[in-house]
C-alpha positions as a printed NumPy array, in Angstrom:
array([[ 93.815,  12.523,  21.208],
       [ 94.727,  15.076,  18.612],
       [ 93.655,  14.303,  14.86 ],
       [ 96.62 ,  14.461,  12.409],
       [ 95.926,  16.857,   9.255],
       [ 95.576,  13.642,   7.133],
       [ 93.038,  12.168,   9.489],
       [ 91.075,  15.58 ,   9.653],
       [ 90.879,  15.812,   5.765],
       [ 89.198,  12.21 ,   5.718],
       [ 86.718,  13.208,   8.295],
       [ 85.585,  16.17 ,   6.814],
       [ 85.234,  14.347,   3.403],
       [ 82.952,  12.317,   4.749],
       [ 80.955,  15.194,   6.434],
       [ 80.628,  16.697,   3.034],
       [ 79.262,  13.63 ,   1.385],
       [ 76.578,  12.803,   3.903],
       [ 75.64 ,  16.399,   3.517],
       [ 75.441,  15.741,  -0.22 ],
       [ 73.198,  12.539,   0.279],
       [ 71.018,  14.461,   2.389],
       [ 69.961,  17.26 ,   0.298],
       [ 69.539,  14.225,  -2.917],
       [ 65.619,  13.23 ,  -1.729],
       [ 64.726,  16.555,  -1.663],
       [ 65.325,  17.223,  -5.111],
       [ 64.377,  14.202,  -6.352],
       [ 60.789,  14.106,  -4.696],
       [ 60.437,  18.196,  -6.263],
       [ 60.66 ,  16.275,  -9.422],
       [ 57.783,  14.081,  -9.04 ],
       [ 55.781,  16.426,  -7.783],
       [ 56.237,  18.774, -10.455],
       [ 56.157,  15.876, -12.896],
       [ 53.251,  16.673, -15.719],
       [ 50.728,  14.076, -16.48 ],
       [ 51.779,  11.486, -19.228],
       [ 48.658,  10.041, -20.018],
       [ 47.368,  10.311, -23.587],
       [ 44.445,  13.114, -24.394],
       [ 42.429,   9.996, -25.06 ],
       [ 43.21 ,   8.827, -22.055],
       [ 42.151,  11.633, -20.131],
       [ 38.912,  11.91 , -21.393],
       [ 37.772,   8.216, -21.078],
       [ 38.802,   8.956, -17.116],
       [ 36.679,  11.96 , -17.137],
       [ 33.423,  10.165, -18.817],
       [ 33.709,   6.92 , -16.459],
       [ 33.85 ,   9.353, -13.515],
       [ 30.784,  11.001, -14.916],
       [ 29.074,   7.859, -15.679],
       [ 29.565,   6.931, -12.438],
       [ 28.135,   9.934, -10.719],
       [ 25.22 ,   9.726, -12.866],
       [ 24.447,   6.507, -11.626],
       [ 24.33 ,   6.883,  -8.006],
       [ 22.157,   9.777,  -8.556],
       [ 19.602,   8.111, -10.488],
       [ 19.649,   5.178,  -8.043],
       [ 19.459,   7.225,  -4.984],
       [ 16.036,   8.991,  -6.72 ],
       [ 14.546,   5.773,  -8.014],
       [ 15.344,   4.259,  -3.922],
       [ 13.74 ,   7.323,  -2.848],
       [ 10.288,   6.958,  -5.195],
       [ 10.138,   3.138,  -4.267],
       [  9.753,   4.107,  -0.511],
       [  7.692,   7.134,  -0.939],
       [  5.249,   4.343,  -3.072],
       [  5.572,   1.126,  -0.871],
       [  6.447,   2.626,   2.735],
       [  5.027,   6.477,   3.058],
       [  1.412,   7.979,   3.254],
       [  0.072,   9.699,   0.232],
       [ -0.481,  13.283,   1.888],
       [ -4.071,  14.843,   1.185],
       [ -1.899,  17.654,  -0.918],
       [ -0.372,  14.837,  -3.065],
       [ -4.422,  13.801,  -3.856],
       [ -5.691,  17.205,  -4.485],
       [ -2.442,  17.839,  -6.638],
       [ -2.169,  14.701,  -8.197],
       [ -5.271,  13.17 ,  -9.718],
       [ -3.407,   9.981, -10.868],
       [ -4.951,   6.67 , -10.103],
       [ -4.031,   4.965,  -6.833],
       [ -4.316,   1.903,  -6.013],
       [ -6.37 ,  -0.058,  -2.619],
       [ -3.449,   0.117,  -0.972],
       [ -2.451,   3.631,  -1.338],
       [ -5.702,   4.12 ,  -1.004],
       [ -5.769,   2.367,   2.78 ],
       [ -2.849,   4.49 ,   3.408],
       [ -4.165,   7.681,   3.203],
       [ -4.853,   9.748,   6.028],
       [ -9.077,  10.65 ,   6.947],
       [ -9.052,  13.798,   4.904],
       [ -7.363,  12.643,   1.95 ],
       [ -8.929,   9.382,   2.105],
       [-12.618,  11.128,   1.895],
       [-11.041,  13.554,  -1.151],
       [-10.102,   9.852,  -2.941],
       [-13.425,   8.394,  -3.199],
       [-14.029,   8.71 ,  -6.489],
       [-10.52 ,   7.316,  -7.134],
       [-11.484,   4.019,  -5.012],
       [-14.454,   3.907,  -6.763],
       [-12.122,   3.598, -10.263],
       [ -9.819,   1.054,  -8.062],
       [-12.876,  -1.189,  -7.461],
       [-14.418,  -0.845, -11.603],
       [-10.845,  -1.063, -13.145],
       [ -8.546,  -3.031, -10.532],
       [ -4.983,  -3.551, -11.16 ],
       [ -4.249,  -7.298, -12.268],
       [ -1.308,  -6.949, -10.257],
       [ -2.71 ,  -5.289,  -6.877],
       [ -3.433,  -7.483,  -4.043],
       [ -6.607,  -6.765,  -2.454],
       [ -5.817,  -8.672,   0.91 ],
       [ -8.02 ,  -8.415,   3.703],
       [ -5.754,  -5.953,   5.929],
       [ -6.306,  -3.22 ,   3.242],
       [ -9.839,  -3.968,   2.667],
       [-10.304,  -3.272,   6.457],
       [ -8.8  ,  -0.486,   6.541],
       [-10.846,   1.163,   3.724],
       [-14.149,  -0.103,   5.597],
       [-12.692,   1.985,   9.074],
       [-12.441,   5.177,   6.685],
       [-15.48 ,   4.469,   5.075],
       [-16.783,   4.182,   8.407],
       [-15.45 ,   7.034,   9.901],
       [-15.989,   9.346,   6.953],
       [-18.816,  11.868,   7.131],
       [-21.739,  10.519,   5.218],
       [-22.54 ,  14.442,   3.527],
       [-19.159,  13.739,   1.551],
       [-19.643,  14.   ,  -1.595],
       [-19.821,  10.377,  -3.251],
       [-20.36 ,   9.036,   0.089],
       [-23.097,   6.309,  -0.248],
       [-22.247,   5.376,  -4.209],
       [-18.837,   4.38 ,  -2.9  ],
       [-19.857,   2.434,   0.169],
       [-22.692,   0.576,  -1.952],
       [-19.957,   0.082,  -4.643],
       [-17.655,  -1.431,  -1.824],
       [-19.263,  -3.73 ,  -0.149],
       [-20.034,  -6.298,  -2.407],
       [-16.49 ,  -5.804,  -3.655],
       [-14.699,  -6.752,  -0.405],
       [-16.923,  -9.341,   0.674],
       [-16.869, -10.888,  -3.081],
       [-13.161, -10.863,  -2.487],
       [-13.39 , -12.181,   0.942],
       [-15.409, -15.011,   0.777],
       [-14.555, -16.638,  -2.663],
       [-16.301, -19.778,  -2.238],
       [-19.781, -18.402,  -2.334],
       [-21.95 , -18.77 ,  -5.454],
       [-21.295, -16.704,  -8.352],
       [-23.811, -13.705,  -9.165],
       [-26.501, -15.283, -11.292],
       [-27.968, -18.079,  -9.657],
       [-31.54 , -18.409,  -8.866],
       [-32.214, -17.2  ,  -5.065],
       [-33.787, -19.064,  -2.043],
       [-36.327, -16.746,  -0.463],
       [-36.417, -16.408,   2.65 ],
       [-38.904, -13.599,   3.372],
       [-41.594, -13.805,   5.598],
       [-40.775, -17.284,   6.79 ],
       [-40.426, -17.37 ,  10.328],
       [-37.348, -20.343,  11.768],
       [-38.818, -23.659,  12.195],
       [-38.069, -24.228,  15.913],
       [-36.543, -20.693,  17.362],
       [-33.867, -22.863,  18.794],
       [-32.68 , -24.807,  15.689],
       [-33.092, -21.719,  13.351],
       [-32.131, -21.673,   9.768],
       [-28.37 , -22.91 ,   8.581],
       [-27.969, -22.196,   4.976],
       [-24.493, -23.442,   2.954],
       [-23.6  , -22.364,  -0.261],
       [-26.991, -21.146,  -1.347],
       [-27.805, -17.658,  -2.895],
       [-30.88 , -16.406,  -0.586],
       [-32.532, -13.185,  -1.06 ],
       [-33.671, -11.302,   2.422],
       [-37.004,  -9.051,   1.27 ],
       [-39.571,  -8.111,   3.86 ],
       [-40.294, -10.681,   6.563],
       [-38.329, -11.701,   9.648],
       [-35.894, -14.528,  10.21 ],
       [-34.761, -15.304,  14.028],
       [-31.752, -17.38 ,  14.496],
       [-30.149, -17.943,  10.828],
       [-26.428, -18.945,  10.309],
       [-25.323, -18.499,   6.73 ],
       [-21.992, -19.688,   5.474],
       [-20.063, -19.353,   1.801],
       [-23.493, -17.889,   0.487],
       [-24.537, -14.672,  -1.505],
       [-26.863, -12.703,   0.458],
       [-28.899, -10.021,  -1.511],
       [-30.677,  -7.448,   0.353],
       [-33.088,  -5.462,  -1.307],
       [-34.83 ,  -1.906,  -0.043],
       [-37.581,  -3.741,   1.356],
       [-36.477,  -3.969,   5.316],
       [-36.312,  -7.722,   6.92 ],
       [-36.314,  -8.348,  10.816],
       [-33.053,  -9.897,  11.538],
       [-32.66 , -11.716,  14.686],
       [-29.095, -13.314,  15.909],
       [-28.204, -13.51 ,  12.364],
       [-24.546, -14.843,  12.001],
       [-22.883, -14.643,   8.378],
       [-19.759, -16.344,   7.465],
       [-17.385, -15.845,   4.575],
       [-20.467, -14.585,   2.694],
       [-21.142, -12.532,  -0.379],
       [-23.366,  -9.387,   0.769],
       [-25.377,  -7.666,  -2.324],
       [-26.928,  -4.033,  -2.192],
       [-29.219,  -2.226,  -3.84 ],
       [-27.246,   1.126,  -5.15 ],
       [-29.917,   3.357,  -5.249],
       [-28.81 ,   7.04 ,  -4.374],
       [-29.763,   7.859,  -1.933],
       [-30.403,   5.253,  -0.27 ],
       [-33.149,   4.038,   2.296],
       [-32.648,   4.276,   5.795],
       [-32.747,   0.436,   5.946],
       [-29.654,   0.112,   3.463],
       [-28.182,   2.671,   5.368],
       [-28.625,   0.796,   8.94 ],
       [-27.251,  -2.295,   7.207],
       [-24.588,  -1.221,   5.37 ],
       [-23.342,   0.213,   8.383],
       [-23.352,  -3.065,  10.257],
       [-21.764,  -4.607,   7.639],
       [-18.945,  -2.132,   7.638],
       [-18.35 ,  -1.85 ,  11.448],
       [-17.924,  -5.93 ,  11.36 ],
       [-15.452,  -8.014,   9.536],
       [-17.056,  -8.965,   6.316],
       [-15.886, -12.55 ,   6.252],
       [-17.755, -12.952,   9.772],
       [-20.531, -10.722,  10.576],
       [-23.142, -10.989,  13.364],
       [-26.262,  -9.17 ,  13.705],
       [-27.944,  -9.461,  17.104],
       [-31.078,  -7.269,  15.953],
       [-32.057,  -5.401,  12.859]])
């Protein structure tokens, strides 16, 4: 059907304004685009300094997350000890590997003299610096100072209902067990082992002190004692045997078959 002129004017009217509505976005997004920023001067530099701030922050706690797990989670590397002569404590210490554990001694030596009112000395860390200990080579230097120094310090630590350090001894050398199959039980005495021989003794919560004079020691059993040592340097073979015993048992239960 054929379009009269009139009806053709209208439709192409319309054309023309849809065209017109079209193109209207386009110009009107340009402007926000190109729009400049409004906000103040002051304005712009508070936004700038927060941002800053911010930054700041997340750096400083990723580096302080970083030193708490190096401290509480990793090894202290051998370079770290010969680098860094700060003190450690038992725990560091314990986590050491062989090589830097044997450059440390004199540093777990200072642990032991000057502890850390805050340190924990529990008995998983203490047995782990009697395996080093025990492993270590005994030419190191400060070898047999620091094992002398650390017994008594564990055990003490260990077996905290034994008497304290002072009290007049029981002596037991030279006396030979009334009845080989009864023996000798001892609780919560202080006895002093020098010379003699002693079959069959159970000791528990006392303070054993040895002395460089050797005692025979037969199916000796000690539990949750205190174990002094002379520190004499170097020491006598017979403080060396024992010391080793001690350290290759647990020091809150320790059993000697012979000696």
């Amino acid at each position: 059907m054929a379009l009269s002129d009139k009806q053709f004017d209208k439709v192409q009217a319309n054309a023309k304004g849809a065209s017109k509505n079209h193109r209207q976005p386009t110009r009107q997004w340009s402007n926000i685009v190109v729009r400049p920023d409004t906000r103040r001067p002051f304005e712009r530099i508070l936004h700038a300094f927060t941002t800053f701030m911010i930054c700041a922050a997340g750096i400083a706690m990723a580096v302080h997350a970083a030193r708490i797990g190096s401290t509480m989670g990793n090894p202290v590397t051998t370079a770290e000890v010969q680098a860094n002569r700060r003190t450690l404590t038992l725990q560091q210490i314990s986590n050491l590997d062989q090589e830097g554990f044997e450059q440390s001694l004199p540093q777990l030596r200072q642990a032991m003299d000057h502890p850390d009112p805050k340190a924990v000395a529990d008995p998983e860390t203490l047995a782990a610096i009697a395996g080093k200990l025990r492993r270590a080579d005994e030419s190191t230097p400060d070898y047999w100072p620091t094992v002398l120094r650390f017994i008594p310090f564990a055990s003490s630590r260990m077996a905290k209902n034994a008497p304290p350090p002072g009290q007049q001894p029981r002596v037991l050398s030279d006396m030979l067990s009334v009845g080989l199959m009864r023996g000798v039980r001892e609780v919560d005495k202080t006895i002093l082992l020098d010379e003699g021989y002693l079959g069959n003794g159970e000791f528990t919560n006392c303070r054993i002190i040895f002395t460089s004079n050797p005692v025979r020691l037969t199916n000796a059993h000690f539990r949750n004692c205190v174990f002094e040592i002379p520190t004499t340097d170097p020491p006598t073979a017979f403080i060396k045997k024992v010391s080793q015993l001690l350290l290759s048992a647990n020091l809150s239960s320790v059993s000697i078959p012979s000696l």
